[in-house]
C-alpha positions as CSV (number, residue, x, y, z in Angstrom):
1,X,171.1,89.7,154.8
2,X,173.7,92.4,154.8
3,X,172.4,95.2,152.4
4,X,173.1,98.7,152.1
5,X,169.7,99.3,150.2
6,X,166.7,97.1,151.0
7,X,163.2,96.7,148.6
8,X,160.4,97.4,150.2
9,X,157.9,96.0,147.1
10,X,153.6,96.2,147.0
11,X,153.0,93.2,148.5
12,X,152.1,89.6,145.8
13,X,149.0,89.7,147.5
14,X,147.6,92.9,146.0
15,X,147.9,90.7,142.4
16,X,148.7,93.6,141.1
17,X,150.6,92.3,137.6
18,X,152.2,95.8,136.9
19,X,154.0,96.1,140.1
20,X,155.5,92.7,140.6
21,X,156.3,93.3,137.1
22,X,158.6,96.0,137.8
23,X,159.8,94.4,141.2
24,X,160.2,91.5,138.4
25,X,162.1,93.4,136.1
26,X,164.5,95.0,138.7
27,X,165.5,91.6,139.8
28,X,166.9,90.7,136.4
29,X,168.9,94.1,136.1
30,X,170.8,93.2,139.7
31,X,171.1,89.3,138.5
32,X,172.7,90.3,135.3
33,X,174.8,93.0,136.5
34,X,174.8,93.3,140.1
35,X,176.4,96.5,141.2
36,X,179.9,96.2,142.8
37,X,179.6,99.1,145.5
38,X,175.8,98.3,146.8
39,X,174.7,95.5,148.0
40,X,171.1,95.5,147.3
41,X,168.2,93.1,149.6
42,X,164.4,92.8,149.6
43,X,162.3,92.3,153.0
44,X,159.9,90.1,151.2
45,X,161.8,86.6,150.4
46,X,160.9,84.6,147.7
47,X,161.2,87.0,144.6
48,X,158.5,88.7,142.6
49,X,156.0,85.9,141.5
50,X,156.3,85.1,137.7
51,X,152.3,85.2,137.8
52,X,150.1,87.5,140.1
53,X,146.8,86.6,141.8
54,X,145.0,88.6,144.7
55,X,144.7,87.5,148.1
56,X,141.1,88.3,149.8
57,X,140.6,91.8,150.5
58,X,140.8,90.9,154.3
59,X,144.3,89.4,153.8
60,X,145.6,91.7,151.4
61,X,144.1,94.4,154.1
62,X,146.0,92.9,157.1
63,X,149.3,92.3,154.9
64,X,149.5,95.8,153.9
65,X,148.2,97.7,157.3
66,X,149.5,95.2,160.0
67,X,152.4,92.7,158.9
68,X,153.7,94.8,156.5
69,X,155.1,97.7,158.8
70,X,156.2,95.2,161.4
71,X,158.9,93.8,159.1
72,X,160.0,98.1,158.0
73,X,160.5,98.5,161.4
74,X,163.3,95.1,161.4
75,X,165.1,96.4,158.2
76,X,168.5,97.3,158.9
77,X,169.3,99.2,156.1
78,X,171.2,102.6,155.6
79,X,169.0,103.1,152.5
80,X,164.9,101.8,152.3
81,X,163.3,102.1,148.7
82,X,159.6,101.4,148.3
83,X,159.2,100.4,144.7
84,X,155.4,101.4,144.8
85,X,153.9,104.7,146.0
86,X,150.8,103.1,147.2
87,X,152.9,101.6,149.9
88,X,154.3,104.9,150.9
89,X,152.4,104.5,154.2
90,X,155.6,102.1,154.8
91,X,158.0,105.8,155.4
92,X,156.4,105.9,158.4
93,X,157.3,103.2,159.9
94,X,161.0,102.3,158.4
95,X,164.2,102.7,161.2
96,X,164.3,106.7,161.5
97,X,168.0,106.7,160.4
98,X,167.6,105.1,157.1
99,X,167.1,107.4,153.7
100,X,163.8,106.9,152.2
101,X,163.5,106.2,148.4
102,X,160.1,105.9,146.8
103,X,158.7,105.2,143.3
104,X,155.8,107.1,142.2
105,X,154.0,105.9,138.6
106,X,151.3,108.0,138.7
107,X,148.7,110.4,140.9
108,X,145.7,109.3,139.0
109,X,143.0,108.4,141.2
110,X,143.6,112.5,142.7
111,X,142.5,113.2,139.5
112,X,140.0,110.5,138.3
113,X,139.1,108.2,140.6
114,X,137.8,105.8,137.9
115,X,135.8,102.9,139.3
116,X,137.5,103.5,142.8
117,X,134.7,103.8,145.9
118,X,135.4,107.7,147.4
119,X,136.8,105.0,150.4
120,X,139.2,103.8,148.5
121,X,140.3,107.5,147.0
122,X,140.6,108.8,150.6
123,X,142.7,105.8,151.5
124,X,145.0,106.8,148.3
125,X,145.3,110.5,149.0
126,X,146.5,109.7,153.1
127,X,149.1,107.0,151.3
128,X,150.7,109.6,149.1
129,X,150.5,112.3,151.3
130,X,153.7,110.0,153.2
131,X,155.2,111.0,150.2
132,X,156.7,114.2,151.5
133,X,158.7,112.1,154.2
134,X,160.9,110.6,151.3
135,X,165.0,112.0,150.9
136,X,164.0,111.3,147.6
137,X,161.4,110.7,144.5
138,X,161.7,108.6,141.4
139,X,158.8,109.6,138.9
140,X,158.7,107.6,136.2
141,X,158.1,110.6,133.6
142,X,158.0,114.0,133.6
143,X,154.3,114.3,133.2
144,X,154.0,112.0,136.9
145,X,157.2,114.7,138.3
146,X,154.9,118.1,137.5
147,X,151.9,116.3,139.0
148,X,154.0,115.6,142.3
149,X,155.2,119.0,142.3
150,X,152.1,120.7,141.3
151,X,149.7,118.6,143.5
152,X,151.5,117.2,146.8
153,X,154.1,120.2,146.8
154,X,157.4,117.9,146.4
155,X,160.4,120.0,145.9
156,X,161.6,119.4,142.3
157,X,164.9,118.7,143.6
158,X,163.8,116.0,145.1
159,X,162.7,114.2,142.2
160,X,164.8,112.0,139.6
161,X,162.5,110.9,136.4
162,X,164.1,107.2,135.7
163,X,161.3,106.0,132.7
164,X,160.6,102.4,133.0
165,X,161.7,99.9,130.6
166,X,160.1,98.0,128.1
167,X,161.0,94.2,126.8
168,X,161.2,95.3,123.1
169,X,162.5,91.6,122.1
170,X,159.6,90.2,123.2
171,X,157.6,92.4,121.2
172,X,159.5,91.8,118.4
173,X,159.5,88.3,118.5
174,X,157.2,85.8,116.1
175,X,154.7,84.2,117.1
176,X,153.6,80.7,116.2
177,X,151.6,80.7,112.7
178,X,148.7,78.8,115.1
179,X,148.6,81.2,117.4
180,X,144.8,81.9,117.3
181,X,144.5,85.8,117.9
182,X,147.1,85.9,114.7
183,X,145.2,83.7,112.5
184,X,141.7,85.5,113.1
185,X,143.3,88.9,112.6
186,X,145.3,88.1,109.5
187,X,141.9,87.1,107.5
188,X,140.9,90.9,108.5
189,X,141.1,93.9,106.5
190,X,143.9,96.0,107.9
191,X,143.5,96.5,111.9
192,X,143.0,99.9,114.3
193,X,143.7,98.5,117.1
194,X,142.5,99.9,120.3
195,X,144.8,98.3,124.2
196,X,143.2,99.0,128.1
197,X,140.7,99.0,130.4
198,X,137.3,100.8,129.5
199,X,137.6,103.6,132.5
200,X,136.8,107.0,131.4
201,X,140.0,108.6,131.4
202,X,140.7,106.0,128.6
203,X,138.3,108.2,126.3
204,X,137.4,105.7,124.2
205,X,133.9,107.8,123.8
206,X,135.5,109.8,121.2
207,X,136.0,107.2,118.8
208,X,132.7,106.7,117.5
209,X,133.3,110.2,116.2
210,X,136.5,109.7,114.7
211,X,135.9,107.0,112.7
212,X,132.8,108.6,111.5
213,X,135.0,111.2,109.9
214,X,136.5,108.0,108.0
215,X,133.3,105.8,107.5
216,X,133.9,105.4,103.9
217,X,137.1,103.0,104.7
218,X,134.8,101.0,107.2
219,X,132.2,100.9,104.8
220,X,134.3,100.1,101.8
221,X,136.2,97.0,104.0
222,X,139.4,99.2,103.8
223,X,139.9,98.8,108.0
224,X,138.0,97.0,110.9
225,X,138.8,98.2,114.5
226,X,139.8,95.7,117.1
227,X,139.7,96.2,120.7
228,X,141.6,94.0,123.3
229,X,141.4,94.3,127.0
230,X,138.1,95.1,129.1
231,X,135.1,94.8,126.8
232,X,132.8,98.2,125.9
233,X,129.8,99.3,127.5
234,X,126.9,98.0,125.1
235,X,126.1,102.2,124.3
236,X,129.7,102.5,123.1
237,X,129.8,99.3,121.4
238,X,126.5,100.3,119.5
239,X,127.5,103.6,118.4
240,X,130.5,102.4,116.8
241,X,129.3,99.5,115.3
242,X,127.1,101.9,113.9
243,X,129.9,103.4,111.7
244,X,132.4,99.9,111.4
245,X,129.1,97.4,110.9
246,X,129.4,94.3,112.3
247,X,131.7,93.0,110.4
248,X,134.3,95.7,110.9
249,X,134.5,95.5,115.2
250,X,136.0,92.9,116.9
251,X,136.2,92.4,120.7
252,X,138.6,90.0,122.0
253,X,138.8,90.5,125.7
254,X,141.5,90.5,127.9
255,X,144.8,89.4,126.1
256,X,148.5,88.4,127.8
257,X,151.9,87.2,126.6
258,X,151.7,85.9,123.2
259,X,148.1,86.6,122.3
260,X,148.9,89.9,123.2
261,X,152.2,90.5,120.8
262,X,149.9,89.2,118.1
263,X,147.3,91.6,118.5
264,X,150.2,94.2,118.3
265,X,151.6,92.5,115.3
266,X,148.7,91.8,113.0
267,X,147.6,95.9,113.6
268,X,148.7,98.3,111.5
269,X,148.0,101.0,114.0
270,X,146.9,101.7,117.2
271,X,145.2,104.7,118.4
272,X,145.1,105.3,122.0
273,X,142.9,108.3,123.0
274,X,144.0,108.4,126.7
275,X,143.6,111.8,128.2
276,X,145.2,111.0,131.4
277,X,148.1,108.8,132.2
278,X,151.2,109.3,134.1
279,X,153.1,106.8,131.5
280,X,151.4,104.0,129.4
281,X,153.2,100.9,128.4
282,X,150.6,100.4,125.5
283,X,152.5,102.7,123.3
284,X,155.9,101.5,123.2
285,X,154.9,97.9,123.6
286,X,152.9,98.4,120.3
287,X,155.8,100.3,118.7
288,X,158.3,97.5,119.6
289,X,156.1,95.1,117.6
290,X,156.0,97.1,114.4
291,X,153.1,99.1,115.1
292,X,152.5,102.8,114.1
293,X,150.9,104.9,116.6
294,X,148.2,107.6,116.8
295,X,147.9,109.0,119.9
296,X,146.8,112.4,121.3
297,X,148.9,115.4,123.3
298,X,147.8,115.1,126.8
299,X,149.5,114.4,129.6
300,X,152.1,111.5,128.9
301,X,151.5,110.6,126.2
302,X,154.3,112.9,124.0
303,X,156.7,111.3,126.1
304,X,155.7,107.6,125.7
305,X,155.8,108.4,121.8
306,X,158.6,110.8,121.1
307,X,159.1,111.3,117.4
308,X,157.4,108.3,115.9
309,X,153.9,108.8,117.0
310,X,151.8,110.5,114.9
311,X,149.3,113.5,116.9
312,X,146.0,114.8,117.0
313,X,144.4,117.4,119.1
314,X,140.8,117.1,116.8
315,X,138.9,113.6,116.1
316,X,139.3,115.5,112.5
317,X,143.2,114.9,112.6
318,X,142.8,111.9,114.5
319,X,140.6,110.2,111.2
320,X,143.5,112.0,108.9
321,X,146.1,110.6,110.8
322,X,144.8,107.0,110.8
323,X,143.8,107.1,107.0
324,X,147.5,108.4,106.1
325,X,149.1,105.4,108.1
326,X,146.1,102.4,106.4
327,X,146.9,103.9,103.2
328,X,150.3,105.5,102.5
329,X,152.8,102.4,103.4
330,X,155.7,104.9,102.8
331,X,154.5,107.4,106.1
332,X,153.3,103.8,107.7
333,X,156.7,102.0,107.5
334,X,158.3,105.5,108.4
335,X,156.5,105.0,111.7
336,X,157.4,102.0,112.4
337,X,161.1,102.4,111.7
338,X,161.1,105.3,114.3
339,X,159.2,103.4,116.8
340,X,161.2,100.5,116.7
341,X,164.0,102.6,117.6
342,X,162.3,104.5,120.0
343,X,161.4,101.0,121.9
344,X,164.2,99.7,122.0
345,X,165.5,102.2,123.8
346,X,163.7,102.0,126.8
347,X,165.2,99.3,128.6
348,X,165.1,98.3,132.4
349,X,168.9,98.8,132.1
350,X,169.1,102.7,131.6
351,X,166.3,102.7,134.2
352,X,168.4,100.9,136.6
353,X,171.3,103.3,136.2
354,X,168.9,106.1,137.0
355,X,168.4,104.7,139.9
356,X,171.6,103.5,141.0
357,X,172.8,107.5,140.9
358,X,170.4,108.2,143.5
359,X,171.1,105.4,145.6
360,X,175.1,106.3,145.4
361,X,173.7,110.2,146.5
362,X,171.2,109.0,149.2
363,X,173.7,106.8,150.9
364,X,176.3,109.5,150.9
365,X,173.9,111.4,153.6
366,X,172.5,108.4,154.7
């Protein structure tokens, strides 16, 4: 097709859910309200898939190395935008003429590599340094613009922050009295509730010492504390069973669509200790479902809770903070007013408009 801006999306083979999300959610925006001077196209047909599942690693590695640039090199398109940095190796191979666009959601493995193999980390550091061929960056918050400065020496004016959206209604919407994850934690005493993988930026080490500073309310069945998403490593899970009792932990694994807004809707707060992120969907997704928030100051996270998180730099303020919100409903519905708010603002709308300004100033060079 005719376009005068053409997708270049991580590929549905790399199942990875967030990015076809996005891809997903851009879709909808241009459905809804497609823009009357650009005339936007994708080089992979077909859409974003409405579920995502991995290829095997040899496929995914000969999509991504070898078919993948073939088909940059045919776009014609004044204006290429890869919607995922870890396909930035992609600038190098799009028609010299066009203006390059990327998306960048995060530098994290530079900084923690996590579970990645020092392969794999290598491979990531030679992908974003194609960053610096881009006309242009779109960082999804500040935090991930500083890191690109700061790190891969991108000029600042360069860089647009356009921060993601997030499907507050869904959130927000009730969920089926049998729904089984809302039925096990309405018999509960009233839920910290803890969203993610287990990797160590995550910090979920420090919790065993913040509820210690408020083991009388585990003790006296005031709380519990719920985790959903990868399961604790046995240490962890001991020492904090150690101060909630058996009773007062629950582990319910991986959770998605509905399951998920229950968890968020039976807690009355989460606390998410992450001390690196370049923008977490956690936070506003539990604020959207009436959820109060205590998070800490690092990195992102401000910026993912504005005014209607509640702070801690100390496990000491962290236990204050948490107690306050179990047991002052005033403070706690305070929370969740602002929250609520703060959600639905962050829509894939106002992201899209972001974006459309620097298309508009891209293709007046291009």
């Amino acid at each position: 097709m005719n376009a005068d801006v053409m997708w270049l999306p991580a590929s549905p083979e790399e199942g990875w859910a967030s990015m076809d999300r996005y891809w997903r959610e851009l879709e909808v925006v241009v459905r809804d309200a497609p823009p009357a001077d650009v005339r936007i196209g994708c080089v992979l047909k077909g859409g974003a898939p409405a579920k995502s599942g991995a290829a095997s690693r040899l496929r995914r590695m000969f999509e991504k190395y070898v078919a993948y640039p073939v088909r940059a090199r045919r776009v014609r398109a004044p204006l290429c935008h890869v919607l995922d940095h870890s396909y930035a190796h992609l600038l190098r191979h799009v028609p010299r003429g066009a203006r390059k666009v990327v998306t960048v959601f995060d530098l994290v493995p530079l900084e923690d590599p996590g579970t990645m193999s020092a392969g794999q980390v290598e491979r990531f550091r030679k992908t974003v340094q194609n960053l610096r061929l881009a006309d242009h960056v779109i960082a999804i918050s500040e935090e991930t613009r500083r890191k690109l400065v700061g790190m891969l020496g991108i000029a600042e004016e360069k860089i647009t922050v356009a921060v993601p959206g997030t499907d507050a209604a869904a959130f927000q919407k009730a969920v089926p009295e049998g729904n089984m994850v809302r039925k096990r934690l309405q018999e509960m005493p009233r839920v910290i509730l803890s969203v993610g993988s287990a990797v160590k930026r995550k910090n979920l080490e420090s919790l065993p010492g913040i509820f210690e500073r408020m083991r009388g309310a585990f003790e006296q069945r005031h709380c519990c504390f719920v985790r959903a998403g990868e399961r604790l490593p046995e240490g962890l899970r001991r020492e904090i069973v150690a101060v909630t009792g058996e009773e007062g932990f629950v582990e319910l694994g991986p959770l998605f669509g509905e399951d998920l807004v229950a968890a968020y809707q039976a807690a009355r707060v989460l606390i998410f200790p992450s001390t690196l992120e370049g923008l977490t969907f956690v936070i506003p997704e539990a604020m959207a479902a009436g959820c109060a928030v205590v998070t800490n100051r690092l990195t992102a996270n401000p910026e993912a809770g504005g005014d209607a998180a509640l702070y801690y730099d100390e496990p000491d303020e962290a236990a204050r903070h948490l107690l306050t919100l179990l047991e002052d409903d005033a403070v706690h519905a305070r929370c969740c007013e602002l929250g609520r708010k703060r959600a639905c603002e962050w829509t894939w709308k106002r992201h899209f408009e972001t974006v459309m300004v620097v298309y508009r100033q891209q293709l007046k060079r291009a």
